[in-house]
C-alpha positions as CSV (number, residue, x, y, z in Angstrom):
1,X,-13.1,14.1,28.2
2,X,-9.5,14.4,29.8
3,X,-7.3,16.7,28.0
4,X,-4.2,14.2,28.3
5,X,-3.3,13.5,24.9
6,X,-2.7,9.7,25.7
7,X,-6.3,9.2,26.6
8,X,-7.9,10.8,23.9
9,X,-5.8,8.5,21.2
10,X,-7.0,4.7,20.1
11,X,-4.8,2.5,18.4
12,X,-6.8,0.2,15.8
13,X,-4.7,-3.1,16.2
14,X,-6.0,-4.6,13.4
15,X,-3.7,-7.6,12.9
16,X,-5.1,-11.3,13.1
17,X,-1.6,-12.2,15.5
18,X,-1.7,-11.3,19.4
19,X,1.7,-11.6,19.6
20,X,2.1,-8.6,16.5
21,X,-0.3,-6.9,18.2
22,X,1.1,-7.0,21.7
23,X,4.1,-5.9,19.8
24,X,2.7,-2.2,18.4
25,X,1.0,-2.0,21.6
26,X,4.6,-1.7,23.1
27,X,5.8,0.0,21.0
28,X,3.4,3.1,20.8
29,X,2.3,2.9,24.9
30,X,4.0,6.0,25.8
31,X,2.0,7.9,23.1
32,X,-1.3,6.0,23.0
33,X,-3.7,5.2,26.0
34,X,-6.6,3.1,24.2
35,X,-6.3,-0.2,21.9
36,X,-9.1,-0.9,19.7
37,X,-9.7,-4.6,19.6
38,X,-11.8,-5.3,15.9
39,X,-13.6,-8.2,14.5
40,X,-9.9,-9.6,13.0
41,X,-7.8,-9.8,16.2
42,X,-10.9,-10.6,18.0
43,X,-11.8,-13.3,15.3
44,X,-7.9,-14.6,15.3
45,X,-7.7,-15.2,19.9
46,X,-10.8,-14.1,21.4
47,X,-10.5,-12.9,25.1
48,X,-7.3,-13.4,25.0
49,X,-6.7,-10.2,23.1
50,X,-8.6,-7.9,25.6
51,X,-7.2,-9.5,28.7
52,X,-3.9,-9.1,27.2
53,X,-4.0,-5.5,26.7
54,X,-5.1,-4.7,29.9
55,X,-2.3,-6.4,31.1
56,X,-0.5,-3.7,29.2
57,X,-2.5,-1.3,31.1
58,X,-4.0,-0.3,28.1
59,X,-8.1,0.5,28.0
60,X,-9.9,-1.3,25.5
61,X,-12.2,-0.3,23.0
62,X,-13.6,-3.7,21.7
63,X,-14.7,-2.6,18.1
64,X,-17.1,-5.8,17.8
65,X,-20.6,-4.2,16.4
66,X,-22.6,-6.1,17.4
67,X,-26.0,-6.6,15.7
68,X,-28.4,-9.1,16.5
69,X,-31.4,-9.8,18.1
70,X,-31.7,-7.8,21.3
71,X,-30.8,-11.3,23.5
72,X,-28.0,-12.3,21.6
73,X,-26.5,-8.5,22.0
74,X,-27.9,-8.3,25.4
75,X,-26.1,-11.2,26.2
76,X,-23.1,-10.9,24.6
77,X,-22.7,-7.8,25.8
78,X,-22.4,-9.3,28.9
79,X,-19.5,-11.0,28.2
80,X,-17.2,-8.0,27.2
81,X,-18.5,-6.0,30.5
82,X,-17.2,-8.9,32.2
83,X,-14.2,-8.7,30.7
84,X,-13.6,-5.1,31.4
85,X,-13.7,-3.3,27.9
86,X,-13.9,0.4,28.6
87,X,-15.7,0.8,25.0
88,X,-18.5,-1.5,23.1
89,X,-20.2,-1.0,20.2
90,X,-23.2,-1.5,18.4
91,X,-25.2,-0.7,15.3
92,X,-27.7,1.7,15.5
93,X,-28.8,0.4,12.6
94,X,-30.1,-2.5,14.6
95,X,-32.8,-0.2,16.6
96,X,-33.6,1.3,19.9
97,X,-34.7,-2.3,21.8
98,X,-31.3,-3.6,20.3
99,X,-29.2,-0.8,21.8
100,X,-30.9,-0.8,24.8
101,X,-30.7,-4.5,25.2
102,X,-26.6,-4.1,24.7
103,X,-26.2,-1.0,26.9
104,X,-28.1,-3.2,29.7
105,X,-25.8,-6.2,29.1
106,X,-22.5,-4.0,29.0
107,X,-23.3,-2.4,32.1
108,X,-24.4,-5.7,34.3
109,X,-21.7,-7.6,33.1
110,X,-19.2,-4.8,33.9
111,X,-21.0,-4.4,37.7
112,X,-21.2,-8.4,38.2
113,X,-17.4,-8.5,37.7
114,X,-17.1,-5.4,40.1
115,X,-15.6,-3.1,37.8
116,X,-15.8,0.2,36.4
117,X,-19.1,1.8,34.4
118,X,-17.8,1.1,30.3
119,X,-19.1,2.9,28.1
120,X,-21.3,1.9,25.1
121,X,-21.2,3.4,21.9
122,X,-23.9,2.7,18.6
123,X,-22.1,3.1,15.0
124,X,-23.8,5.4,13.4
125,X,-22.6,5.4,9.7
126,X,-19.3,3.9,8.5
127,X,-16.9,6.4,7.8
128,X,-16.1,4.1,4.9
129,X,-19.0,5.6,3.8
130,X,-18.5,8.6,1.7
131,X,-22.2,9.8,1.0
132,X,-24.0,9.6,4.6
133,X,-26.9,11.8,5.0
134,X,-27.3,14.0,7.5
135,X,-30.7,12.6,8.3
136,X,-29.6,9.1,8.7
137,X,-27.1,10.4,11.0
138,X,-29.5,12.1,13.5
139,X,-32.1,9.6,13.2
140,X,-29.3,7.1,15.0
141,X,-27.9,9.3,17.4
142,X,-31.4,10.0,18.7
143,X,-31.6,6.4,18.8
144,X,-28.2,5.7,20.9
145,X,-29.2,8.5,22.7
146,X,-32.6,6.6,23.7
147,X,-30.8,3.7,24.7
148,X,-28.8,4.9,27.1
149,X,-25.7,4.7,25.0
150,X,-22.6,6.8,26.1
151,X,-21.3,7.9,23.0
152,X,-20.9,7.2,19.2
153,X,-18.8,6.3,16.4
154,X,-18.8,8.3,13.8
155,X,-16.6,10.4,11.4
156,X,-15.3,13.9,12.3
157,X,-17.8,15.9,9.5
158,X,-20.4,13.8,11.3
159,X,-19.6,15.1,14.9
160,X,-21.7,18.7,14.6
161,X,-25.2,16.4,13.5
162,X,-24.5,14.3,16.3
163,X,-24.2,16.7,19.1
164,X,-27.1,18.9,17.8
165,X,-29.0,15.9,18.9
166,X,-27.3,15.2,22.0
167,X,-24.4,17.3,23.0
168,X,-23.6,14.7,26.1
169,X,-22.4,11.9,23.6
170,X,-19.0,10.9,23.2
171,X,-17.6,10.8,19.8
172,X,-14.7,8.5,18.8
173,X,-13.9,9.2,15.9
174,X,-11.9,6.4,13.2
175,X,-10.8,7.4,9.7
176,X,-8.1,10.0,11.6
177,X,-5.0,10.6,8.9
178,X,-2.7,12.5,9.4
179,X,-1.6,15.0,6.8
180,X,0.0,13.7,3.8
181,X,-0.6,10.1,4.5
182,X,-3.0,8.2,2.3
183,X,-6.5,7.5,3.0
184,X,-6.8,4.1,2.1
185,X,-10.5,2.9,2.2
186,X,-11.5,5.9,4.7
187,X,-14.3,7.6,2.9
188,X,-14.8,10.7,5.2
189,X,-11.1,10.6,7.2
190,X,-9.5,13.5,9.0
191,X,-6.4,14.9,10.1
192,X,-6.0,14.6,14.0
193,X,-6.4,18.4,14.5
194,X,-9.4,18.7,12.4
195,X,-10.9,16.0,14.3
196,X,-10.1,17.4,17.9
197,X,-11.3,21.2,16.2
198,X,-14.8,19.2,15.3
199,X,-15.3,18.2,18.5
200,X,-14.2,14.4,18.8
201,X,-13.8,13.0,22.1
202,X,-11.7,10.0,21.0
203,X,-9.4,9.5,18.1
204,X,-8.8,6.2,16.1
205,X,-5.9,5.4,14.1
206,X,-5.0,2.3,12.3
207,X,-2.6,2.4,9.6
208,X,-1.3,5.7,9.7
209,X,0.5,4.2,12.7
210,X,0.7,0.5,12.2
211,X,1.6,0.3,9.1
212,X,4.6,3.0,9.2
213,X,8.0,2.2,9.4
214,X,8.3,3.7,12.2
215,X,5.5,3.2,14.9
216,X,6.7,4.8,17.6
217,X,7.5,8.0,15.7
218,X,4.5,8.0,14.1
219,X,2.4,7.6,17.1
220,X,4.8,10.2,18.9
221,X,3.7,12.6,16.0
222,X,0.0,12.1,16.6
223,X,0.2,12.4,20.1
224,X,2.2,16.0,19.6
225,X,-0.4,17.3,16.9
226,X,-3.1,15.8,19.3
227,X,-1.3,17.5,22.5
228,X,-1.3,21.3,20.0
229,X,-4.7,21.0,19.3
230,X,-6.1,20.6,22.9
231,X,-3.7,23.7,23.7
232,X,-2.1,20.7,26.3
């Protein structure tokens, strides 16, 4: 991954309101270079909320995880290829056929619409999630890795099991919390410099800047202790 700060920071606009949401996405853009699009903004416009972020020449992780039989994935996939997310995912949980049905759709959807390769990630284990075992863990990054996925989501602590099985994956990492700011319902979270030491490709936060009183500041402060630890 690029060692630009910007592109290595997600922000998890997790508001059911495309106008709040195009409102953070303002206000952190100098600091941040991806917006993660979940299943509550997603739920609230639809399309609307990716298209609308690449306006802002934001990328797009569309957080969706999908898990379904391997047509409905395949095909829905598709759909957010089409669209021109940079990052899908998917629950490993839902098995190799699965994954490789939604890697397939991703990536024909994305070359039908003549744009650029995305890249498709599996969930491995929530990092709400406290007690994953390592096992587990393996078991579903060999499976992503079958597939064809690109990468993973998983939790910092989880990054050195994943790359023993594959060291090509990418690892975006959510639960990132910066010191001294709670964990809310973040089983396994991390600061940002203990994720980028682990080895994550791709950092998530949500609250730590959405819900601060200050958004820019606080995504300016993640992007400087994301900037230190990549020595950038």
């Amino acid at each position: 991954m690029a060692d630009d700060p910007r592109s290595r920071i997600a922000v998890a606009l997790d508001v059911d309101d495309l106008v709040a949401a195009v409102r953070i996405a303002k206000e952190v853009k100098p600091f941040v270079g991806i917006a993660k699009v979940g299943l509550e903004l997603y739920s609230a416009v639809g399309p609307d909320a990716v298209s609308a972020l690449l306006d802002l020449e934001f990328e797009v992780f569309a957080d969706i995880k999908l898990h379904d039989i391997p047509t409905t994935v395949g095909r829905s996939a598709s759909v957010f290829g089409a669209l021109g997310v940079r990052f899908l995912n998917f629950h490993a949980a839902g098995g190799e056929v699965m994954l490789r049905a939604g890697v397939e759709g991703l990536l024909s959807g994305a070359e039908r619409a003549g744009l650029p390769t995305p890249v498709p990630l599996a969930v491995t284990v929530l990092t709400s999630d406290a007690d994953a075992p390592a096992e587990v863990l393996r078991d579903r990054a060999g499976l992503a890795a079958k597939a064809g996925c690109g990468g993973v989501v998983c939790a910092a602590a989880d990054i050195a099991a994943i790359r023993s099985v594959d060291p090509s994956l990418v690892c975006v990492t959510p639960g990132i919390r910066p010191t001294g700011v709670e964990q809310h319902d973040q089983g396994r979270a991390a600061t940002p410099t203990a994720a980028i030491g682990a080895g994550a490709d791709v950092l998530v936060v949500g609250r730590a800047i959405t819900a601060a009183d200050d958004r820019a500041a606080a995504a300016r402060a993640v992007h400087q202790e994301v900037a230190a630890a990549l020595g950038a």
